[in-house]
C-alpha positions as CSV (number, residue, x, y, z in Angstrom):
1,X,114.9,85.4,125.0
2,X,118.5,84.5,124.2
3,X,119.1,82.1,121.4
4,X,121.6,79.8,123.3
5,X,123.5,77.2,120.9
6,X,123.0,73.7,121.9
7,X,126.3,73.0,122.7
8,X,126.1,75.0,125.2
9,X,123.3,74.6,126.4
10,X,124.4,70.4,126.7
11,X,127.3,71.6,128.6
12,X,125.5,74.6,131.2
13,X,122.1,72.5,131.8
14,X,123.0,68.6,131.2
15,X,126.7,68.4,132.7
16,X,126.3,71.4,134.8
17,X,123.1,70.4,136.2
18,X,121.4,70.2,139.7
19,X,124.1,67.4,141.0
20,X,127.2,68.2,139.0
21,X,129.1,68.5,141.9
22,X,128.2,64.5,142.3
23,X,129.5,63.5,138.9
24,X,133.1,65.7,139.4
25,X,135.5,66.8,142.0
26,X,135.2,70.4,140.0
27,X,133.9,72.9,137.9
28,X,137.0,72.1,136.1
29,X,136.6,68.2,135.7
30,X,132.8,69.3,134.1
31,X,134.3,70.7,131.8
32,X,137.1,67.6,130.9
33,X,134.1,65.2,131.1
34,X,131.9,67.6,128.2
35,X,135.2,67.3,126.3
36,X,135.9,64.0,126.5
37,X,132.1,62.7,126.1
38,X,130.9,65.4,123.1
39,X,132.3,64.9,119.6
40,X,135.0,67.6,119.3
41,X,132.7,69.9,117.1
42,X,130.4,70.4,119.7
43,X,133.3,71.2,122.0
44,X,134.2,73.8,118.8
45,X,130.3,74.8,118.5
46,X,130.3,75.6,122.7
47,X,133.7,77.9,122.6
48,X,132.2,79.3,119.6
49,X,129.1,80.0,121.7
50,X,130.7,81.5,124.4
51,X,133.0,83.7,121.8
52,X,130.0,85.1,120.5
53,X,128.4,86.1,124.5
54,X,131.7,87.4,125.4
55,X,132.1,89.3,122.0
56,X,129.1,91.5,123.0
57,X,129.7,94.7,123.9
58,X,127.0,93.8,127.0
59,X,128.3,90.8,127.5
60,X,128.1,90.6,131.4
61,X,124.3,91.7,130.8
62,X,124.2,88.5,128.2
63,X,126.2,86.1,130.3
64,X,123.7,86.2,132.9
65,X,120.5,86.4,131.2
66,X,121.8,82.8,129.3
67,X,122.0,81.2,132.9
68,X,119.3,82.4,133.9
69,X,117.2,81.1,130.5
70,X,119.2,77.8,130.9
71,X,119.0,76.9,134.3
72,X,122.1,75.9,135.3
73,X,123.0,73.8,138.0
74,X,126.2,75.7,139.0
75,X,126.1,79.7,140.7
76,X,129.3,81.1,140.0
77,X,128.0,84.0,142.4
78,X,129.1,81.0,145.1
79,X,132.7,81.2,143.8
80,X,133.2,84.7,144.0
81,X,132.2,85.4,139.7
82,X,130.6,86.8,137.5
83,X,128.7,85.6,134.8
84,X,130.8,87.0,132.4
85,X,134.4,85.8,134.4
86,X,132.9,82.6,134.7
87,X,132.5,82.2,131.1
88,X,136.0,83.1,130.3
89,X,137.0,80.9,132.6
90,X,134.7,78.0,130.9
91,X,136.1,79.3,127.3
92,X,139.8,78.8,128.7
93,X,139.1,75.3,130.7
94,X,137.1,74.2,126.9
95,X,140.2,75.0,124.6
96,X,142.3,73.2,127.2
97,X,140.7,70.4,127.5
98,X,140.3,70.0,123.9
99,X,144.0,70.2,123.3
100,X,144.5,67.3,125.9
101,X,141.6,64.9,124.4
């Protein structure tokens, strides 16, 4: 079992859940939304999160046994990535849109 940190948990489970793609146009606008609706240390606390997955030196192994402990409502499989790519893709869209909020 992976010890996810809440923050990221909030963002993979409660605004990437099973109708996401109801609530946003994007991935990308999921993302804006967890920005502009979390206080900005939880926006800190989930790049921090995803620092510390992509840090590993098994990181694609850890990547995707977090979504598949957390459930997510999003398969970046669908899109072509990996678990790991789709991480650094969240970790780049997160400091981004906590530079614009």
């Amino acid at each position: 079992m992976t010890d996810v940190h809440p923050s990221l948990e909030l963002l993979l489970t409660g605004y990437f859940n099973q109708d996401w793609d109801l609530d946003a146009s994007s991935p990308r606008e999921v993302v804006v939304q967890f920005a502009k609706g979390e206080p900005p240390t939880a926006v800190k606390a989930a790049i921090a999160a995803l620092d510390s997955i992509l840090g590993r030196r098994d990181s694609e192994v850890a990547a995707e046994q977090v979504l598949r402990e957390v459930h997510t409502g999003y398969y970046p499989q669908g899109r072509g990535l990996t678990a790991r790519a789709w991480f650094q893709e969240l970790r780049a869209q997160l400091e981004e849109a906590q530079r614009s909020t």
